[in-house]
mmCIF file of the N, C-alpha and C atoms, coordinates in Angstrom:
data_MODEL
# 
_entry.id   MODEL 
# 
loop_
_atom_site.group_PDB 
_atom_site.id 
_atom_site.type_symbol 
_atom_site.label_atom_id 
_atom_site.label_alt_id 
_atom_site.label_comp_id 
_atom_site.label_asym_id 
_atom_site.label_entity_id 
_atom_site.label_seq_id 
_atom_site.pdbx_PDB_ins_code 
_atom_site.Cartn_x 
_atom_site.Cartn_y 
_atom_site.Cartn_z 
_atom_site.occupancy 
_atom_site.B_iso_or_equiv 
_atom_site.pdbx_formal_charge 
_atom_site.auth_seq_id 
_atom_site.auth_comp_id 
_atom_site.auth_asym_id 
_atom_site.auth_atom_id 
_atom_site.pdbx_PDB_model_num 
ATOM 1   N N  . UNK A 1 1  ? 115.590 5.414  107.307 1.00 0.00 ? 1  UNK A N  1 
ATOM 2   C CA . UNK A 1 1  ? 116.581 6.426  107.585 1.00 0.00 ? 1  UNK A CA 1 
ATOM 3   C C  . UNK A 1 1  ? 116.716 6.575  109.105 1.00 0.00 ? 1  UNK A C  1 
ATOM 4   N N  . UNK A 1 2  ? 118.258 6.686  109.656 1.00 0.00 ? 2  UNK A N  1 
ATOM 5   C CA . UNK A 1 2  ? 118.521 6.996  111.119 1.00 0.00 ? 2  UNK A CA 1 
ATOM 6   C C  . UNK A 1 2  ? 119.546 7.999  110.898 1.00 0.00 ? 2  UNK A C  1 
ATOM 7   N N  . UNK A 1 3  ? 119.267 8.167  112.815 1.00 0.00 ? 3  UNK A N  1 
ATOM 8   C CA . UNK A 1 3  ? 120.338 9.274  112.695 1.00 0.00 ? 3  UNK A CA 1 
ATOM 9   C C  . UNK A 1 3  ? 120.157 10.042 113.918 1.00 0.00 ? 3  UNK A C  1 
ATOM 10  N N  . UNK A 1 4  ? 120.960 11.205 114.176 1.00 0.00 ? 4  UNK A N  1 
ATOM 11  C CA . UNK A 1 4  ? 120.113 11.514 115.403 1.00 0.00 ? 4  UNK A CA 1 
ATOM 12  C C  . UNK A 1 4  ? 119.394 12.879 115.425 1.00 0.00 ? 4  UNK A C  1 
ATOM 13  N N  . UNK A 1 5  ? 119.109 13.340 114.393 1.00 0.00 ? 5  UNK A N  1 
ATOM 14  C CA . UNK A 1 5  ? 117.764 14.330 114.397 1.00 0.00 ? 5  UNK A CA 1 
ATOM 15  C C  . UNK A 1 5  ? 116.515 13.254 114.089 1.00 0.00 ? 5  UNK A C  1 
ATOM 16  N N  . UNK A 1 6  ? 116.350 12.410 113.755 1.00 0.00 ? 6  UNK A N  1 
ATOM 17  C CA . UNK A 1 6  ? 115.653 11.419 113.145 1.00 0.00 ? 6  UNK A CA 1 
ATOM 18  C C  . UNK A 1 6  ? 115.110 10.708 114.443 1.00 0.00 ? 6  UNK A C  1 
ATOM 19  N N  . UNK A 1 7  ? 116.187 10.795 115.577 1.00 0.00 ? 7  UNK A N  1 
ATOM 20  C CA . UNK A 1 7  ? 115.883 10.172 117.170 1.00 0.00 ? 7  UNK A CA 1 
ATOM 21  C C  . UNK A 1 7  ? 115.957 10.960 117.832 1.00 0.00 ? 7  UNK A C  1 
ATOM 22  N N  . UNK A 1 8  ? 115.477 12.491 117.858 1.00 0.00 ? 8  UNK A N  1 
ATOM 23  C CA . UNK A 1 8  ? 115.290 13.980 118.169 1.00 0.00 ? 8  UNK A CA 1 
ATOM 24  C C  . UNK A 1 8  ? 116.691 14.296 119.076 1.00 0.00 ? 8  UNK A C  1 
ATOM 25  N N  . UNK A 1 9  ? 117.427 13.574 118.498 1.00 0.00 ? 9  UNK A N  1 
ATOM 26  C CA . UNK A 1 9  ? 118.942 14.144 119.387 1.00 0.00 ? 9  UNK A CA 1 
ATOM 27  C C  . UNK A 1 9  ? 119.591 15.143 118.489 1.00 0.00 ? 9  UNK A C  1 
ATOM 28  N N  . UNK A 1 10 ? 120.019 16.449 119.339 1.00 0.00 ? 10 UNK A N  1 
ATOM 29  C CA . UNK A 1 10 ? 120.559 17.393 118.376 1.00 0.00 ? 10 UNK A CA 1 
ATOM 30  C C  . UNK A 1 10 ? 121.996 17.589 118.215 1.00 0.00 ? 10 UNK A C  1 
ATOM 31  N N  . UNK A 1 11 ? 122.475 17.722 116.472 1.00 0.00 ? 11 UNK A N  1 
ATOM 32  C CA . UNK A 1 11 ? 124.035 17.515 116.165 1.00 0.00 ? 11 UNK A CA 1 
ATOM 33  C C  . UNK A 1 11 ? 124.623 18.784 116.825 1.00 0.00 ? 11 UNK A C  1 
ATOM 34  N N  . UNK A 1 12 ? 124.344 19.579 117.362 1.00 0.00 ? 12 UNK A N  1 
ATOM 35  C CA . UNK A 1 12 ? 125.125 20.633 118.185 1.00 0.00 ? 12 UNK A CA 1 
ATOM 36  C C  . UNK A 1 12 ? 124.558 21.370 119.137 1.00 0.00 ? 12 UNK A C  1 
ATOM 37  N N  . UNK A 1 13 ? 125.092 22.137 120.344 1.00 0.00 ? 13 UNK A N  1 
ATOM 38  C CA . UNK A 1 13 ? 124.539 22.494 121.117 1.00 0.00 ? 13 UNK A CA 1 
ATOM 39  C C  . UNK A 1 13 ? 125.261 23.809 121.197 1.00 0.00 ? 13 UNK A C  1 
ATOM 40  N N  . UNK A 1 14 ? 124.559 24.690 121.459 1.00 0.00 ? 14 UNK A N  1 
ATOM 41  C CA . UNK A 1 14 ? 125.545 26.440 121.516 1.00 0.00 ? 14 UNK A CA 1 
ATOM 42  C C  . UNK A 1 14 ? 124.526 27.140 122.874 1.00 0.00 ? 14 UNK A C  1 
ATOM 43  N N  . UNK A 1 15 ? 125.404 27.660 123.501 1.00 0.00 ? 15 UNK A N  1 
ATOM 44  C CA . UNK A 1 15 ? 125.497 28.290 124.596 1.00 0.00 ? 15 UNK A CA 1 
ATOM 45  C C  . UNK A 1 15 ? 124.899 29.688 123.930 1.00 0.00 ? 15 UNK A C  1 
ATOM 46  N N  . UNK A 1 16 ? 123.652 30.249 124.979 1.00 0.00 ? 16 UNK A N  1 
ATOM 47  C CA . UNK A 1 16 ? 122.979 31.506 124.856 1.00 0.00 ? 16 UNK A CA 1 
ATOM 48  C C  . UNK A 1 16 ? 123.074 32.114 126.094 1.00 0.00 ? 16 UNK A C  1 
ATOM 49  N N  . UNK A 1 17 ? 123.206 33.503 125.995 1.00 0.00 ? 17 UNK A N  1 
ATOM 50  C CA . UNK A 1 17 ? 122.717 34.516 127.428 1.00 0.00 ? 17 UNK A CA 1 
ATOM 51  C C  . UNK A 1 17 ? 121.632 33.868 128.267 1.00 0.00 ? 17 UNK A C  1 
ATOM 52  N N  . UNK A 1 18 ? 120.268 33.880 127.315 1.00 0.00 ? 18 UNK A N  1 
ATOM 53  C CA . UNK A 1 18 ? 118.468 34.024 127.428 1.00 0.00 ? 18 UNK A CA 1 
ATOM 54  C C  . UNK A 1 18 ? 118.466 33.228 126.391 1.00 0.00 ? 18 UNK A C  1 
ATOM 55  N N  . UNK A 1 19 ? 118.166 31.680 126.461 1.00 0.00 ? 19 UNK A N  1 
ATOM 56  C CA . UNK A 1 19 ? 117.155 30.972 125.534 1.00 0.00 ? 19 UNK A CA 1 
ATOM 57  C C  . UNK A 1 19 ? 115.816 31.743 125.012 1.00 0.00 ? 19 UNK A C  1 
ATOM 58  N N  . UNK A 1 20 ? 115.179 32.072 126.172 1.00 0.00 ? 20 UNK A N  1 
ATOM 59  C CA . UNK A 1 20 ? 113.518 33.014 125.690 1.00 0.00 ? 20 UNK A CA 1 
ATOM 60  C C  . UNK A 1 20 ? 114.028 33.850 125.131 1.00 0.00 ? 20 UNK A C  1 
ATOM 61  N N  . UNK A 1 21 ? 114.729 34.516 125.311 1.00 0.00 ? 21 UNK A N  1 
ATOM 62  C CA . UNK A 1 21 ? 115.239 36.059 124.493 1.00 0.00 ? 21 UNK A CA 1 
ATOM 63  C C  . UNK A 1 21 ? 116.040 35.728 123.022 1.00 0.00 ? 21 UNK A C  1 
ATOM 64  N N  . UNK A 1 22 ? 116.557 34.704 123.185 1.00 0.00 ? 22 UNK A N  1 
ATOM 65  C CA . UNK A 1 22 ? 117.481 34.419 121.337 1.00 0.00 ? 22 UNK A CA 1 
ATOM 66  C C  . UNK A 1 22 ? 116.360 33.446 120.726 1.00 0.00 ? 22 UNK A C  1 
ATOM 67  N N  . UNK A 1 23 ? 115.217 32.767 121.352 1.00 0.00 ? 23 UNK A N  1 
ATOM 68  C CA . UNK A 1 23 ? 114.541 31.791 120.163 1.00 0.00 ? 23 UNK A CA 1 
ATOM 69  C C  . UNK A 1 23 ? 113.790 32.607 120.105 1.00 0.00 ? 23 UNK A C  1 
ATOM 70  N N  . UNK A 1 24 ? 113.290 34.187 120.837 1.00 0.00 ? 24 UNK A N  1 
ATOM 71  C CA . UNK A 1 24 ? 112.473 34.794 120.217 1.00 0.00 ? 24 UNK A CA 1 
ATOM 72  C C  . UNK A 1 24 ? 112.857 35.679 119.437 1.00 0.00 ? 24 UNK A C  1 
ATOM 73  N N  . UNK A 1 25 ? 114.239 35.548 119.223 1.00 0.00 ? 25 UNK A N  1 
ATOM 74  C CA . UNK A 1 25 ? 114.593 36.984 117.848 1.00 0.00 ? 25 UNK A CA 1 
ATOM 75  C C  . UNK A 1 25 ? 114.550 36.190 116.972 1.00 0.00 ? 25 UNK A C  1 
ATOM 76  N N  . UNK A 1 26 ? 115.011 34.308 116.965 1.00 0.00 ? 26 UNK A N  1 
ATOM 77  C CA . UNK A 1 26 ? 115.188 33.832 116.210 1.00 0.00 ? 26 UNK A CA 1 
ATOM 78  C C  . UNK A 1 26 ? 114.224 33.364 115.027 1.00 0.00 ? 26 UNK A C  1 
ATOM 79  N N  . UNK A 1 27 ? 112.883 33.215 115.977 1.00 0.00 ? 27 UNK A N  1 
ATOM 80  C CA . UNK A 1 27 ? 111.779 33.257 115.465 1.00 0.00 ? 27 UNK A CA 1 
ATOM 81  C C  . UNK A 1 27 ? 111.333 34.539 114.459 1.00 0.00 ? 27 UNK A C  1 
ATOM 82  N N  . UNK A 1 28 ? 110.828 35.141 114.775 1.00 0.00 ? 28 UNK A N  1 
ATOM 83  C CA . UNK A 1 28 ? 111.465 36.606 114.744 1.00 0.00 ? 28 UNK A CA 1 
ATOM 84  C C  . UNK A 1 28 ? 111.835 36.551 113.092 1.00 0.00 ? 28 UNK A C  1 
ATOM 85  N N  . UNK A 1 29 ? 113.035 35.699 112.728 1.00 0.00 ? 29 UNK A N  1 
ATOM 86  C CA . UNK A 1 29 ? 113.719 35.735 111.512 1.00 0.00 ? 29 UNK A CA 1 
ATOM 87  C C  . UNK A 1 29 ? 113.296 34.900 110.827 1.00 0.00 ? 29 UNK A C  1 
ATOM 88  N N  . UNK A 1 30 ? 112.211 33.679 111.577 1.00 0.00 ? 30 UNK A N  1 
ATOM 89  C CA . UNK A 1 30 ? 111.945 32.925 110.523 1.00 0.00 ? 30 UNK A CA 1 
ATOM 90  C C  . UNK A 1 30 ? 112.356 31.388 110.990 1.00 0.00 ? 30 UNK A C  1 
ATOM 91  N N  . UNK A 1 31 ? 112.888 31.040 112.046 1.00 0.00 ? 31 UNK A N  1 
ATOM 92  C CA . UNK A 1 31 ? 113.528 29.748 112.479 1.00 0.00 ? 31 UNK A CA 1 
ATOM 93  C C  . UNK A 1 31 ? 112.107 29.136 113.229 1.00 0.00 ? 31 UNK A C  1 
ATOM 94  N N  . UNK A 1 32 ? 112.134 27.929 112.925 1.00 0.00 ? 32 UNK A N  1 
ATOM 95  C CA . UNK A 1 32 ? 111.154 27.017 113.445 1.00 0.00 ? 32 UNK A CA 1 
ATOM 96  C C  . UNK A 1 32 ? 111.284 26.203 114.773 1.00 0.00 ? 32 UNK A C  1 
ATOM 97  N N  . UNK A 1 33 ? 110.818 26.110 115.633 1.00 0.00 ? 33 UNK A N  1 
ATOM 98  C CA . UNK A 1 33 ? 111.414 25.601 116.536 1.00 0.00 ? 33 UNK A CA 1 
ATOM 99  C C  . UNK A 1 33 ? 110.710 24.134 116.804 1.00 0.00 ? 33 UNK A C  1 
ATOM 100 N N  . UNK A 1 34 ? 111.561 22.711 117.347 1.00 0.00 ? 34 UNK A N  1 
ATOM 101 C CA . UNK A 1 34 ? 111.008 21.728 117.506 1.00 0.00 ? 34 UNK A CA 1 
ATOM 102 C C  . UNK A 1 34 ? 110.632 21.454 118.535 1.00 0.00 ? 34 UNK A C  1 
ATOM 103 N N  . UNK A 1 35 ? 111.120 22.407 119.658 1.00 0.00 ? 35 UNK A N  1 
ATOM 104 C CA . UNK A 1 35 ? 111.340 22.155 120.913 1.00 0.00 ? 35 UNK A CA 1 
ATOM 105 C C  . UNK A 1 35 ? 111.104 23.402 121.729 1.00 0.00 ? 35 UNK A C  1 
ATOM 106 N N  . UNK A 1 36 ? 110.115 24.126 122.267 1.00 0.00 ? 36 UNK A N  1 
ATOM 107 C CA . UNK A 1 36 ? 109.557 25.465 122.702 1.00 0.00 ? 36 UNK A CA 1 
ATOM 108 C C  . UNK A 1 36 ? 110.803 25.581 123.881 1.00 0.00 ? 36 UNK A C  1 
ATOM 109 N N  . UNK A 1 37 ? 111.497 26.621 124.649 1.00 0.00 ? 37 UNK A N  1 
ATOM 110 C CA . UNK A 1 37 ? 112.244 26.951 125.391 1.00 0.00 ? 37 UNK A CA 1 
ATOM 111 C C  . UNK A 1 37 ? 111.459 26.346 127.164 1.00 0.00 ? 37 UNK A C  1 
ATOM 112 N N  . UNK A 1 38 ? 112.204 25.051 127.342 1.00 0.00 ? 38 UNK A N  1 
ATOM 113 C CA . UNK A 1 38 ? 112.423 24.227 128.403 1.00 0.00 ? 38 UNK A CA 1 
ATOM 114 C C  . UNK A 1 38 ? 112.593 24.348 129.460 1.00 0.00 ? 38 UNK A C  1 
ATOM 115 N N  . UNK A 1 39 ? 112.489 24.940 130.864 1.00 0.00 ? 39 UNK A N  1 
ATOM 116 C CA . UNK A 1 39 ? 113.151 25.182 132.107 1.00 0.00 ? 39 UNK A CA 1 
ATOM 117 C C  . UNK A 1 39 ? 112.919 23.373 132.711 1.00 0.00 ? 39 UNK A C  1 
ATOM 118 N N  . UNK A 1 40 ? 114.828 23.291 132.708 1.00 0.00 ? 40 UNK A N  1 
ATOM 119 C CA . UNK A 1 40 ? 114.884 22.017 134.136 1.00 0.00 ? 40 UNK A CA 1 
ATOM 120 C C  . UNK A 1 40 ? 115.814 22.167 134.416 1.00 0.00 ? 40 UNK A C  1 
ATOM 121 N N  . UNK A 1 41 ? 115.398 22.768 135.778 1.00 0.00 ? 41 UNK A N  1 
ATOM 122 C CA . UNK A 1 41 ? 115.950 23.361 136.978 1.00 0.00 ? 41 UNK A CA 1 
ATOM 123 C C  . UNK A 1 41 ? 117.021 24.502 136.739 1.00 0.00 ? 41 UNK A C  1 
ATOM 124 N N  . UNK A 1 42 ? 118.240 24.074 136.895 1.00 0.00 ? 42 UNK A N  1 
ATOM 125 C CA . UNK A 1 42 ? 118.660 25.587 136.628 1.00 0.00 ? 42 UNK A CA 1 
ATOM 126 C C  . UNK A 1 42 ? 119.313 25.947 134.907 1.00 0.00 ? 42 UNK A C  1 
ATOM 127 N N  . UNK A 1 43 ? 118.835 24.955 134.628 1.00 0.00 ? 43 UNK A N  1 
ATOM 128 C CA . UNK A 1 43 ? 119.144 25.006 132.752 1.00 0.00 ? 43 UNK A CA 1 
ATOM 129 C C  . UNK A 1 43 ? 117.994 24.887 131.805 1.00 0.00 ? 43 UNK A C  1 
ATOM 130 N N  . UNK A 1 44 ? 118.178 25.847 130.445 1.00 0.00 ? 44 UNK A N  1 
ATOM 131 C CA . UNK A 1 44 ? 117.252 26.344 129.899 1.00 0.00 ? 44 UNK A CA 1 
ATOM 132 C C  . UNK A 1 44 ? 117.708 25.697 128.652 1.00 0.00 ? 44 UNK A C  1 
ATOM 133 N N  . UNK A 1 45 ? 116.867 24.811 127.799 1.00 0.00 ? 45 UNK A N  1 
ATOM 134 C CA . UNK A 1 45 ? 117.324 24.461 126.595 1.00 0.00 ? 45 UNK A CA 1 
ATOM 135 C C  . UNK A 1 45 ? 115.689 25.114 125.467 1.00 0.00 ? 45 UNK A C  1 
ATOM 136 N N  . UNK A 1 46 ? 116.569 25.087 124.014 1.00 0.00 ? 46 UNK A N  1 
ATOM 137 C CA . UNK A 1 46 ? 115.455 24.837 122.695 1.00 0.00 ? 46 UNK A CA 1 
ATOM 138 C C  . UNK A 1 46 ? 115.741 24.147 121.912 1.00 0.00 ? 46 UNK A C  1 
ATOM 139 N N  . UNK A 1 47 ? 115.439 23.432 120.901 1.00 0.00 ? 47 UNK A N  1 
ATOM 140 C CA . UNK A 1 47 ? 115.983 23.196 119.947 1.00 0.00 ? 47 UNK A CA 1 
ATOM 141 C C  . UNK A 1 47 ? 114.822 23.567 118.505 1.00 0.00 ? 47 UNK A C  1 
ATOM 142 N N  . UNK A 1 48 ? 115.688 23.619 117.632 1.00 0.00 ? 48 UNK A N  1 
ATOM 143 C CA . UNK A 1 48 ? 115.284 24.354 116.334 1.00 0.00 ? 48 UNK A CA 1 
ATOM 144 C C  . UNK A 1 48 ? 115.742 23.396 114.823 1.00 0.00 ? 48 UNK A C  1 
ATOM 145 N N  . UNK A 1 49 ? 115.275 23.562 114.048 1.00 0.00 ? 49 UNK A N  1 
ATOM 146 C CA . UNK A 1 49 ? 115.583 22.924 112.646 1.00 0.00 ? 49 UNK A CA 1 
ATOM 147 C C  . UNK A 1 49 ? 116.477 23.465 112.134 1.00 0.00 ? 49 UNK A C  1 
ATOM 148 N N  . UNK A 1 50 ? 117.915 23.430 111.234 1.00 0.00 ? 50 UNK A N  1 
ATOM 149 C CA . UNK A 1 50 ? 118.068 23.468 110.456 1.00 0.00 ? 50 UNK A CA 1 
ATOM 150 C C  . UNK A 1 50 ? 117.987 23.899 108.937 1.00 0.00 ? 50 UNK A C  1 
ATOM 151 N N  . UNK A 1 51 ? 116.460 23.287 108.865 1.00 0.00 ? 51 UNK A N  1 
ATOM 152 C CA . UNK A 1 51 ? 116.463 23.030 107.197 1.00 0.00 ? 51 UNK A CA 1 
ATOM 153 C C  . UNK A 1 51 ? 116.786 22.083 106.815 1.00 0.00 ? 51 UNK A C  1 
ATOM 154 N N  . UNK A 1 52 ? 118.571 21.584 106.979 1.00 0.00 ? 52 UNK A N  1 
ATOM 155 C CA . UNK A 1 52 ? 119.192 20.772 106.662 1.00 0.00 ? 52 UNK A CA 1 
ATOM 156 C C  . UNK A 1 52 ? 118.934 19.499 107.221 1.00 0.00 ? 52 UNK A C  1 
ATOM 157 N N  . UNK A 1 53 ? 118.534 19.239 107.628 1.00 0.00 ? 53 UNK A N  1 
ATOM 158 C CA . UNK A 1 53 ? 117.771 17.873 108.614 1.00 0.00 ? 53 UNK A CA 1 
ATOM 159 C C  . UNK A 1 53 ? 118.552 17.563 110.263 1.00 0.00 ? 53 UNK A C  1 
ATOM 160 N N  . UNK A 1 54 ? 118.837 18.445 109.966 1.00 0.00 ? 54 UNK A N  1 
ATOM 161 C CA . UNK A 1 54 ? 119.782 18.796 111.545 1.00 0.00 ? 54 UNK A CA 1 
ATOM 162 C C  . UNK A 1 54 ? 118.797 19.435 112.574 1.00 0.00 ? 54 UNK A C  1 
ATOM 163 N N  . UNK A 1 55 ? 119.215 19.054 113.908 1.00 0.00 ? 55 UNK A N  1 
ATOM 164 C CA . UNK A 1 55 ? 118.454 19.457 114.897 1.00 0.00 ? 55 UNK A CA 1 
ATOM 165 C C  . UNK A 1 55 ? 119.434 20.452 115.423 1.00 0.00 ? 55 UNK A C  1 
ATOM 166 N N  . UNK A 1 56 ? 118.906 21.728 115.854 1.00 0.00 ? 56 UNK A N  1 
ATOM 167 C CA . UNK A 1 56 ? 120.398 22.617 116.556 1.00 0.00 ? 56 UNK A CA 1 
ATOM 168 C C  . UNK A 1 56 ? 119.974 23.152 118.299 1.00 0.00 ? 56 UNK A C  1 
ATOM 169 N N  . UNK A 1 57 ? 120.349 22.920 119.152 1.00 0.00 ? 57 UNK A N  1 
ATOM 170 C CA . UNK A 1 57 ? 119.890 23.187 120.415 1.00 0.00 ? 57 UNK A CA 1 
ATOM 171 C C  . UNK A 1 57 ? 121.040 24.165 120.878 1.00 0.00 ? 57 UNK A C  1 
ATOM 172 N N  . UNK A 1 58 ? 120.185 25.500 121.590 1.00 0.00 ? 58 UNK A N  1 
ATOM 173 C CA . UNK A 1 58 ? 120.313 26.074 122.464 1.00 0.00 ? 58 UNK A CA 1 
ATOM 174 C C  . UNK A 1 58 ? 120.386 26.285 123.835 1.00 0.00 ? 58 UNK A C  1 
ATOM 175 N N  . UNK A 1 59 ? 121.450 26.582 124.774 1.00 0.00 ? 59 UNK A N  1 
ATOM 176 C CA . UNK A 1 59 ? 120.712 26.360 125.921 1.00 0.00 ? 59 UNK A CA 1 
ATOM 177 C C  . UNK A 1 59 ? 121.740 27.275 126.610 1.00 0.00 ? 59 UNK A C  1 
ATOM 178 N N  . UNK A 1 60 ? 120.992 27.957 128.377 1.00 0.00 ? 60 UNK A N  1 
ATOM 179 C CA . UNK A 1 60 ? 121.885 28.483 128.906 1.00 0.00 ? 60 UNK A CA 1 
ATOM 180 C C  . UNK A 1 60 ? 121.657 27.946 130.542 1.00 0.00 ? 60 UNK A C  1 
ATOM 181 N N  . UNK A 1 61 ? 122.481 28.104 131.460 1.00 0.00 ? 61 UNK A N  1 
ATOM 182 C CA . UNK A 1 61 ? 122.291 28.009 132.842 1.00 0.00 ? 61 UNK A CA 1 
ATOM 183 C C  . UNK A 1 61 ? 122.447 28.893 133.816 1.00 0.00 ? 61 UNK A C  1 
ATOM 184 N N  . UNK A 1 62 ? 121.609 28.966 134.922 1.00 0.00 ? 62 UNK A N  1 
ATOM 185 C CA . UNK A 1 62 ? 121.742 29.898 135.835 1.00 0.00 ? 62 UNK A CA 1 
ATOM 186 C C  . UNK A 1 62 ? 122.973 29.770 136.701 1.00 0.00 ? 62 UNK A C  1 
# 
């Protein structure tokens, strides 16, 4: 099987205020994360599961 959660590339990316502040409510609810909240340089990414075998990344910039 391929694909690109499978090659840790994620099928969407959505814009947050605070990465630390939304993967920790998100957590919070129960979301797993694959990818702990990232600082490089002035951009902040996470990424998280699905369920669905989808990878979903977060991220915001200063």
């Amino acid at each position: 099987m391929t694909g690109p959660a499978t090659n840790g590339i994620p099928a969407v990316s959505f814009a947050v205020d605070n990465v630390h502040a939304e993967s920790d409510r998100l957590r919070e609810l129960g979301v797993q994360f694959v990818q702990e909240p990232l600082e490089m340089g002035q951009v902040t990414t996470a990424v998280l599961n699905d369920t669905c075998g989808n990878l979903i990344q977060i991220v915001h910039s200063e």
